[in-house]
N, CA and C of each residue as an Amber inpcrd file, in Angstrom:
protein
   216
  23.8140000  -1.3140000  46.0230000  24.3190000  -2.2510000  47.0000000
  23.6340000  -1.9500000  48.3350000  22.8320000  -3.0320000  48.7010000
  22.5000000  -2.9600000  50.2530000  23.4060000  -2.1370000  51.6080000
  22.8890000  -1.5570000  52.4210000  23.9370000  -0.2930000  53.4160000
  24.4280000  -1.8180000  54.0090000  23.9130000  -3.1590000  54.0730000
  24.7290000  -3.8830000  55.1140000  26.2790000  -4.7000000  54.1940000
  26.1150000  -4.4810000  53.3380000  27.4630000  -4.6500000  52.5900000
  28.2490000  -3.8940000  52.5890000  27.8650000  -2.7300000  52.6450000
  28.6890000  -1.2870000  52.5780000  29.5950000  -1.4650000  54.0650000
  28.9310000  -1.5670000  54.9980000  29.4200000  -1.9980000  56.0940000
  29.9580000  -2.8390000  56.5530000  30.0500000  -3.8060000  56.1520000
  30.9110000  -5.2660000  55.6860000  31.9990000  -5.1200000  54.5310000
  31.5130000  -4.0600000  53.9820000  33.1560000  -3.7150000  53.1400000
  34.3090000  -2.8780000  54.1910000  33.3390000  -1.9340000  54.8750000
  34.5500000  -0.7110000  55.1100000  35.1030000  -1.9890000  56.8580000
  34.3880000  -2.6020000  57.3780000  34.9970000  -3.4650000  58.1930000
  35.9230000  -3.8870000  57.8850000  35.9140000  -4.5300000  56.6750000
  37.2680000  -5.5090000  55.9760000  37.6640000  -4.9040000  55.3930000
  38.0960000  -3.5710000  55.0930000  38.5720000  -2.5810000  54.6120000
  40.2180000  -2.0490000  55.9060000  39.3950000  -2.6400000  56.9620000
  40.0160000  -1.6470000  58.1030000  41.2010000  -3.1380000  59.0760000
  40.1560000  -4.0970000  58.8100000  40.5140000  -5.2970000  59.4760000
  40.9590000  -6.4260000  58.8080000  41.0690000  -6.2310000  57.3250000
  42.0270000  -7.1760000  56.7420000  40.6150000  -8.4320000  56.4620000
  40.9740000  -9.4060000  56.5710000  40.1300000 -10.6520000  56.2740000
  39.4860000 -11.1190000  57.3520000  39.6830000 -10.2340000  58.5310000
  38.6830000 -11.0830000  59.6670000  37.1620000 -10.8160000  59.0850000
  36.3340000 -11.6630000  59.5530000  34.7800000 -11.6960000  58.8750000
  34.3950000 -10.3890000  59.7240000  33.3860000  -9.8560000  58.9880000
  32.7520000  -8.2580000  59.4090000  31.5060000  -8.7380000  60.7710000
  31.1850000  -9.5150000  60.9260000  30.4250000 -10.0370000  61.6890000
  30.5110000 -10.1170000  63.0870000  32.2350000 -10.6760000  63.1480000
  32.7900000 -10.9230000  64.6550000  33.3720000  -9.6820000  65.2160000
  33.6940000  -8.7310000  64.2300000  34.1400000  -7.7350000  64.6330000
  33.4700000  -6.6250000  65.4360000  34.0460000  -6.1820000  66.4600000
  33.1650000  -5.3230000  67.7060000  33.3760000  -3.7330000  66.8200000
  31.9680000  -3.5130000  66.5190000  32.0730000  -1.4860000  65.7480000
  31.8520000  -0.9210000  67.1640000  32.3570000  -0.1110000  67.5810000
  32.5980000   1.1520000  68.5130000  31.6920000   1.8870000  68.7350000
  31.1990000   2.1890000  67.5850000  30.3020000   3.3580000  67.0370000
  29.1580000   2.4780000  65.9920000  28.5070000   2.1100000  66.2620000
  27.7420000   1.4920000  65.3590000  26.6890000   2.4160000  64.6520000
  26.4340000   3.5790000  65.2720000  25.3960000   4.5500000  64.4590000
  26.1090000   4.8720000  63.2690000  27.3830000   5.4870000  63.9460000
  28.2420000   6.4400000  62.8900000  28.3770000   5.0930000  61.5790000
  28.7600000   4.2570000  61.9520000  29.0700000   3.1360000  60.8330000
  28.0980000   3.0170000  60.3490000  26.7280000   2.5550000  60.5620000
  25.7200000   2.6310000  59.9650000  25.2240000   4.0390000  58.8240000
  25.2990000   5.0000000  59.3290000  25.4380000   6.6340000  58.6450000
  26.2470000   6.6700000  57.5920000  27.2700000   5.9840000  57.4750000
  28.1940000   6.3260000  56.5740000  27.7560000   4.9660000  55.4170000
  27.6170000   4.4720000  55.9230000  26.5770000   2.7620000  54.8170000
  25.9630000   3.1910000  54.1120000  24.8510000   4.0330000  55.2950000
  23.5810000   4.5540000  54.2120000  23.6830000   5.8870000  53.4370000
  24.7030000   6.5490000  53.4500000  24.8980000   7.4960000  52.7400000
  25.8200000   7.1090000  51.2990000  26.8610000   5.7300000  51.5570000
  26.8910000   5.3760000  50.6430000  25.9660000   4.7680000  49.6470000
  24.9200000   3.3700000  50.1830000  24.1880000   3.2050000  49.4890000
  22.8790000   4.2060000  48.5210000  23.0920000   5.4760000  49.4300000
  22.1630000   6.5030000  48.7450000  23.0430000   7.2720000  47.5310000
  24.7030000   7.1050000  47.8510000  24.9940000   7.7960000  46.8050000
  25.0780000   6.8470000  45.3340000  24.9630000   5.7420000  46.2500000
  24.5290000   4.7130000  44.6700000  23.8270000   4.6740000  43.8340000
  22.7210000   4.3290000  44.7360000  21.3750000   5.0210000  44.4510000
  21.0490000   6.0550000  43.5740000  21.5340000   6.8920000  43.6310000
  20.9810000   8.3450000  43.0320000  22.2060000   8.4720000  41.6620000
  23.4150000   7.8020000  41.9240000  23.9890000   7.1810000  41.0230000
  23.2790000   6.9660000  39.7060000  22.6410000   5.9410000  40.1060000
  22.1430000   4.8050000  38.8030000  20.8410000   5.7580000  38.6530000
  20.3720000   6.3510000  39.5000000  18.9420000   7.1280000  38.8300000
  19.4390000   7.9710000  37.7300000  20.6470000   8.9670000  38.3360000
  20.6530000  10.2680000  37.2280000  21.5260000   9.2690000  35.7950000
  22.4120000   8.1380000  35.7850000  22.4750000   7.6020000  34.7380000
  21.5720000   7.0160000  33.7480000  20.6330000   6.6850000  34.1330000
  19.4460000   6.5670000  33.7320000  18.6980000   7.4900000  32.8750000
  18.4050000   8.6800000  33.4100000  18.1620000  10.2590000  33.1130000
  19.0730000  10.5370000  32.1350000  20.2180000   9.9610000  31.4370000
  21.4740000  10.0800000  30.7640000  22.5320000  11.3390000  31.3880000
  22.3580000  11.4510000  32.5450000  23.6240000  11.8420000  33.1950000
  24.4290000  10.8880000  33.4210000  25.7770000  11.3250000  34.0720000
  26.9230000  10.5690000  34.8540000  27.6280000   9.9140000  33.4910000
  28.7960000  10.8250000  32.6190000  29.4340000  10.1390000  31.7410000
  30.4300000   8.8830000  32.2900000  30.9920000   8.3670000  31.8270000
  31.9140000   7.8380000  32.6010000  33.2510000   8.6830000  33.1060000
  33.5050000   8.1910000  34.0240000  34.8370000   8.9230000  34.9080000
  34.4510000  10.1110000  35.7840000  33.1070000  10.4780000  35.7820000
  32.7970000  12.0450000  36.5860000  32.2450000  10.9170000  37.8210000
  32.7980000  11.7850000  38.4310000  32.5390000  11.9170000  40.1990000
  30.6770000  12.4980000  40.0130000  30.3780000  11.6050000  41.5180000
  28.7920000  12.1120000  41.4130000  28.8450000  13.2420000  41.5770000
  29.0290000  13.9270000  42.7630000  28.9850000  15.5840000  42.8410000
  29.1450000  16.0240000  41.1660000  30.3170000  15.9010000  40.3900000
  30.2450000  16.1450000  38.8860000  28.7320000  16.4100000  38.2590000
  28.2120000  14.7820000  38.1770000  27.2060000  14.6710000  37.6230000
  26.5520000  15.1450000  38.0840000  25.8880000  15.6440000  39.6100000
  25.2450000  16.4350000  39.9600000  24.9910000  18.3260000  39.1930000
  26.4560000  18.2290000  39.3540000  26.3900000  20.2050000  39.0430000
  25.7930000  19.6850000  37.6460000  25.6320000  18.9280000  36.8710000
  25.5850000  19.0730000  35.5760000  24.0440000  19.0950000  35.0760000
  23.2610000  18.6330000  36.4020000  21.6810000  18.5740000  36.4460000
  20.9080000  19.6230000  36.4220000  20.5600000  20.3380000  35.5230000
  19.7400000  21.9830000  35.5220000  19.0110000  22.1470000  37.2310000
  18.7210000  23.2730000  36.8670000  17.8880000  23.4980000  38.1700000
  16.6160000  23.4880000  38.1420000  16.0380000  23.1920000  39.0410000
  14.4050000  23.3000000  38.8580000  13.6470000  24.5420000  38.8410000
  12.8690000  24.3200000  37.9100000  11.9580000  25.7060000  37.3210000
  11.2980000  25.9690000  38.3870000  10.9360000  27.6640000  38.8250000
  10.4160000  27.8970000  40.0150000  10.9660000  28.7570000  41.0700000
């Protein structure tokens, strides 16, 4: 999911049904930071499922510990 949806969710998350658009963010870095860290945890999501990690129901961190370590 694009970071500008992510951010348009947690808006209307906070503000009910007003559109994410009209709404004044405070902090627009921090909101932005937290978008793109979601969209990266998506991201890396669908990669290690791919890789055939991430069963269903495990938390990413989960699927993470479950990734060997790199040789070296």
């Amino acid at each position: 999911m694009p970071t500008e949806c992510y951010r348009d969710q947690i808006i209307r998350a906070v503000t009910g049904n007003k559109p994410a658009m009209v709404f004044h963010v405070v902090d627009g870095a921090a909101l932005r930071r937290l978008s793109e860290r979601l969209s990266e945890a998506e991201r890396a999501a669908t990669i290690l499922q791919a890789k055939g990690y991430g069963a269903s129901g495990l938390l990413l961190d989960e699927v993470a510990a479950r990734v060997p370590n790199a040789a070296g």
